[in-house]
C-alpha positions as a printed NumPy array, in Angstrom:
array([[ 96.551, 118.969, 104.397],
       [ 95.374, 117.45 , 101.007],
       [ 91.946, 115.76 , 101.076],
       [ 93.425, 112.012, 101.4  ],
       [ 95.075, 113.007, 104.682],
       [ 91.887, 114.698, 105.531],
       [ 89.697, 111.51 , 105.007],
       [ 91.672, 109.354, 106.745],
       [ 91.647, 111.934, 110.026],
       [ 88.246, 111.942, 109.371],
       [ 87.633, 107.909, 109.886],
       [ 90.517, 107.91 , 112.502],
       [ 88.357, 110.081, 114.704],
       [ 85.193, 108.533, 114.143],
       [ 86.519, 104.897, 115.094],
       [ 88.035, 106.604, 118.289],
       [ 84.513, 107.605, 119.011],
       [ 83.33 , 104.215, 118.612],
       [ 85.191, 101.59 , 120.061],
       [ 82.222,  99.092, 119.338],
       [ 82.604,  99.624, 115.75 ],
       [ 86.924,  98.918, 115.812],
       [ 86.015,  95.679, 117.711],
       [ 83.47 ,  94.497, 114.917],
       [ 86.495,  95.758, 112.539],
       [ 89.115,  94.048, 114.016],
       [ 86.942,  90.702, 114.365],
       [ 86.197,  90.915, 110.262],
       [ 89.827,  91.25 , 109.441],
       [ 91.031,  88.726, 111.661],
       [ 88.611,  86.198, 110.684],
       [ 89.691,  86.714, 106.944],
       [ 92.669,  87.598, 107.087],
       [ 93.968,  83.973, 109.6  ],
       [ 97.09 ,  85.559, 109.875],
       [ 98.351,  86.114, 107.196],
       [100.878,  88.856, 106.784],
       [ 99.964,  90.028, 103.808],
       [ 96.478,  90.933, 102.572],
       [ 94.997,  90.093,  98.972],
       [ 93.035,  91.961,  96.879],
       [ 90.526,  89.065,  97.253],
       [ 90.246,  89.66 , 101.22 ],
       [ 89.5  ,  92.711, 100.8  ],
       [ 86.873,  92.31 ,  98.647],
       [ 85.549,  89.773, 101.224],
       [ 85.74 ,  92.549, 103.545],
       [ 81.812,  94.5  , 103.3  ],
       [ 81.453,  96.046, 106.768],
       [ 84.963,  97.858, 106.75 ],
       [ 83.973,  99.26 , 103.05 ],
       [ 80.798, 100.35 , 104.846],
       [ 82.56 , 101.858, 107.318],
       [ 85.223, 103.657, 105.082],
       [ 82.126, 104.682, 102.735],
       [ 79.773, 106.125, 105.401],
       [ 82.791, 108.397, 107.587],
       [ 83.907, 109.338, 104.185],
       [ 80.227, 111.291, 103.843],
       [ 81.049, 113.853, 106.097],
       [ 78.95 , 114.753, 108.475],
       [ 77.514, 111.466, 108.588],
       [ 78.422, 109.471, 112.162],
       [ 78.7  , 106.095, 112.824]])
């Protein structure tokens, strides 16, 4: 498994662990996102708590 595939296990698991944490996710990109189908470079910029999230289970060890 190369280390991509590994890092995205890695935040897969930890958001399994903490439904609380999807439910703040989902809320963010909903409420940026409207709808759309397709998202921008710009939304995700607008985006700060799942780039928190992604940053902190990418430290491994560290847990949410």
């Amino acid at each position: 498994m190369d280390t991509a595939s590994k890092s995205l296990e890695w935040v897969i698991t930890e958001l399994v662990r903490h439904p609380r944490v999807v439910k703040k996710l989902q809320h963010e990109v909903a409420e940026i996102c409207q709808g759309k189908s397709m998202i921008t470079k710009e939304d995700l910029e607008r985006m700060h708590y799942l780039r928190a999230v992604i940053k902190l289970t990418s430290l491994k060890g560290v847990r949410l």
